[in-house]
N, C-alpha and C positions, 0 to 999 in steps of 0.2 A: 559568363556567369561565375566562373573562376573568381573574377577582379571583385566580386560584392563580396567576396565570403573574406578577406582579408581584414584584417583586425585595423584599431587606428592607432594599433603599437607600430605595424608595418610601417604606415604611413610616416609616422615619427621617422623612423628610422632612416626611410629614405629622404625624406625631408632634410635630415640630422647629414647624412652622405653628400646632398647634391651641397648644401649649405657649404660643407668644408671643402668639396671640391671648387668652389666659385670661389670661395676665399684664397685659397691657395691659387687658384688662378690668378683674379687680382694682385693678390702681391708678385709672385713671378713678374707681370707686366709691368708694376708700379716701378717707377723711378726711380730707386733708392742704390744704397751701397751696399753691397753684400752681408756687412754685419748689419745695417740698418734690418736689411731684408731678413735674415736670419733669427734675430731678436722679434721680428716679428711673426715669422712661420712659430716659432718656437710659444710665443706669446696666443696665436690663437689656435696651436695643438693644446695647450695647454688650458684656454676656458672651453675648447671644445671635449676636452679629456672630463675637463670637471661638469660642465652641464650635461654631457652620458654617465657620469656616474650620480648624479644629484638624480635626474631623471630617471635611471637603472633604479636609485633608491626607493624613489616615490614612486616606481608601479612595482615595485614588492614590497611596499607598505603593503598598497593598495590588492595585493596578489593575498595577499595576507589577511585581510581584513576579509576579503572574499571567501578566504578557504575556511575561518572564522565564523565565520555568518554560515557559510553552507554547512560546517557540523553541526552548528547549531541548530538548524531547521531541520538537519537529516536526523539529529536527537528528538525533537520535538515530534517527527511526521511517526518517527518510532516508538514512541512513549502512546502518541494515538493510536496507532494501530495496537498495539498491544492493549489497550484500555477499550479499543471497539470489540478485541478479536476476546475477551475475556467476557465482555458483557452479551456477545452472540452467544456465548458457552452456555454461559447462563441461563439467556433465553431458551438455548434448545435446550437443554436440561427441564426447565420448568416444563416446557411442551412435553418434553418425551415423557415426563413424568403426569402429567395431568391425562393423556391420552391413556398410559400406562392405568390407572386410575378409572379413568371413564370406561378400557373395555374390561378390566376388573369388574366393575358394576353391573354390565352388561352381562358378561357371561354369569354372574351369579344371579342375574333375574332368569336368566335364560335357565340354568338350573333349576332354578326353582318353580320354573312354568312347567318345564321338560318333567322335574317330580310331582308336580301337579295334575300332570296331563295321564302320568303313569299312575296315582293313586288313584284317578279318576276310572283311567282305565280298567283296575282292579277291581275297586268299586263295581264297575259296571259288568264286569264279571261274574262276582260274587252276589249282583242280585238276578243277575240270567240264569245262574247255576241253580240258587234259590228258586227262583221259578220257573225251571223244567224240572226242578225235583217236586216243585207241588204239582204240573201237570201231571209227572208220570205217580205219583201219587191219587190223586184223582181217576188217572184210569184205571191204575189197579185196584182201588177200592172201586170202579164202575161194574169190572169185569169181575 
């Protein structure tokens, strides 16, 4: 499971290794003369020196370009959320204010049934009182 998770920079690389170790092989073996042969070790250190460093270049372009795009998008998922988390504010604000509102409402009907109920009650007081004061009126004018 190890060997999936390797990138295909690895893969380059060892690619790039066995490649100059076969070369260097082959010339060791090949027929030549020692300066022939050396001229040519020396010749393909030399395009292998250059195609890891041209290669080296172009995947830090590329490393570049990545890290590039990825602020970019981590700017952009930040500028969202900031524009969603401002407009919930909002939301709950308008809520907490409108419920704020509605039981305002409430409790002032609610008073005003609550003084209702209590002038009613007075009322009904003031005409029971009224009338035990005209029964015992009545009896004492009986008796």
């Amino acid at each position: 499971m190890a060997d999936n998770q390797g990138g295909g920079g690895d893969k380059l690389v060892y690619f790039l290794i066995g490649a100059g170790i076969g070369a260097i092989t082959a010339l060791l073996f090949a027929p030549k003369s020692g300066s022939e042969l050396r001229s040519d070790i020396a010749d393909a250190t030399k395009k292998g020196l250059d195609y890891a460093r041209d290669t080296g270049r172009d995947i830090g372009e590329r490393a570049s370009d990545y890290y590039q795009t990825g602020v970019e998008r981590a700017a952009e998922y930040y500028q969202t959320g900031i524009e969603r988390a401002s407009e919930l504010t909002h939301r709950s604000k308008e809520a907490v204010s409108d419920l704020t509102d509605r039981g305002k409402d409430l409790i002032n009907r609610q008073k005003a049934q609550f003084a209702a109920a209590i002038e009613a009650g007075k009322q009904g007081y003031r005409e029971a009182k009224q009338s035990d004061q005209g029964k015992i009126s009545a009896a004492v004018e009986e008796s």
